[in-house]
C-alpha positions as CSV (number, residue, x, y, z in Angstrom):
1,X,-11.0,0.6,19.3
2,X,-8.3,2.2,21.2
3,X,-8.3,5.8,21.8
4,X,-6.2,7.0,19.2
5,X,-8.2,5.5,16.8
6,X,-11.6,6.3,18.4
7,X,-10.4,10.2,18.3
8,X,-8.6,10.7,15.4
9,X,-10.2,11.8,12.3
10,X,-13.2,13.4,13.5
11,X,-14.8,16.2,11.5
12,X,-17.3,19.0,12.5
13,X,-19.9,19.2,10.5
14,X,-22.9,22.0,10.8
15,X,-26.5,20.5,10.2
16,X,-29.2,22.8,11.0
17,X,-27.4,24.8,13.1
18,X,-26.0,21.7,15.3
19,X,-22.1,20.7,15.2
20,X,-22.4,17.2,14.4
21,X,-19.0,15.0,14.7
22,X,-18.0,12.7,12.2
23,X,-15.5,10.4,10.8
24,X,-13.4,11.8,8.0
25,X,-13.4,9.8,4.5
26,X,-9.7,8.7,5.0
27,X,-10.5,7.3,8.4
28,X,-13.7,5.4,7.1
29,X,-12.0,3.5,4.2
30,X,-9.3,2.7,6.5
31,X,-11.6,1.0,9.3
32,X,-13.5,-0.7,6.4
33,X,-10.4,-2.3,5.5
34,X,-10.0,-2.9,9.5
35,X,-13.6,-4.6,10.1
36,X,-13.4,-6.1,6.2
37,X,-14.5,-9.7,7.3
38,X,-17.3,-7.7,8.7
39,X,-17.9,-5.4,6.1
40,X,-16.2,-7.0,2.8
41,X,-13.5,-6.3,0.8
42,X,-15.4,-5.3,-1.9
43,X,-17.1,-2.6,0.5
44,X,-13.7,-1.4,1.7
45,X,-12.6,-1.6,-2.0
46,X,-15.1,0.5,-3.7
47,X,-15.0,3.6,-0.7
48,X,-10.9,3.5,-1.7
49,X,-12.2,3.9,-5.1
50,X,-15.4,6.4,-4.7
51,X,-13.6,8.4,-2.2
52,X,-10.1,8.6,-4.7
53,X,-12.8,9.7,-7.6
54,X,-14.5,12.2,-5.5
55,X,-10.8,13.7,-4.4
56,X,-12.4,13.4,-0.7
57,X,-8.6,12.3,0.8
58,X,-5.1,12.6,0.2
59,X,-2.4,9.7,0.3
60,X,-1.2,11.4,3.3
61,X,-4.3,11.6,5.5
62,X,-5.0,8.0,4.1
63,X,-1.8,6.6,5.2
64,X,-1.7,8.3,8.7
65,X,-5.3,7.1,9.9
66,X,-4.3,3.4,8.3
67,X,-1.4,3.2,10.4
68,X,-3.4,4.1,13.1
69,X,-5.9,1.2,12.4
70,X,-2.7,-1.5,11.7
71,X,-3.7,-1.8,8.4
72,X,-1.1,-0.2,6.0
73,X,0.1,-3.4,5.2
74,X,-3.1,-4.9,4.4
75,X,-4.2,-1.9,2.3
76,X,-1.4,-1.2,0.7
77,X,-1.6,-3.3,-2.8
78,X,-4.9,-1.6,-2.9
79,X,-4.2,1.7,-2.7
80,X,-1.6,0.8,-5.4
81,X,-4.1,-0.4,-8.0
82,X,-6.6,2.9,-7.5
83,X,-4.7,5.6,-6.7
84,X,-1.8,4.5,-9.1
């Protein structure tokens, strides 16, 4: 990953009293879409979905961390078909 991507998107979260780092939503579906020969399609496919349903991105934050991945292209007719 290059550094950009290794460093963008990180949320703080607070577990028992600890600040624990971790990847926002919009960042994850994003990468799965990256590593999908790794992962599967149909992984990267149903976090667009979940996370859409659970309103746990926007279309902005979604776009900017795929761009950062290289894979707008690839996610694009995707994102399409969920989000509408």
């Amino acid at each position: 990953m290059s550094e950009a991507s290794l460093s963008d998107g990180i949320v703080r979260h607070e577990i028992d009293g600890v600040g624990v780092p971790v990847f926002s939503v919009a960042k994850t579906i994003a990468d799965c879409f990256k590593y999908r020969g790794k992962v599967g399609l149909d992984v990267a496919i149903e976090a667009l979905r979940e996370g859409w349903a659970l309103q746990a991105f926007t279309t902005a934050e979604l776009r900017a961390h795929a761009r950062i991945a290289r894979v707008e292209n690839v996610m694009r007719p995707y994102v399409e078909c969920v989000i509408g």
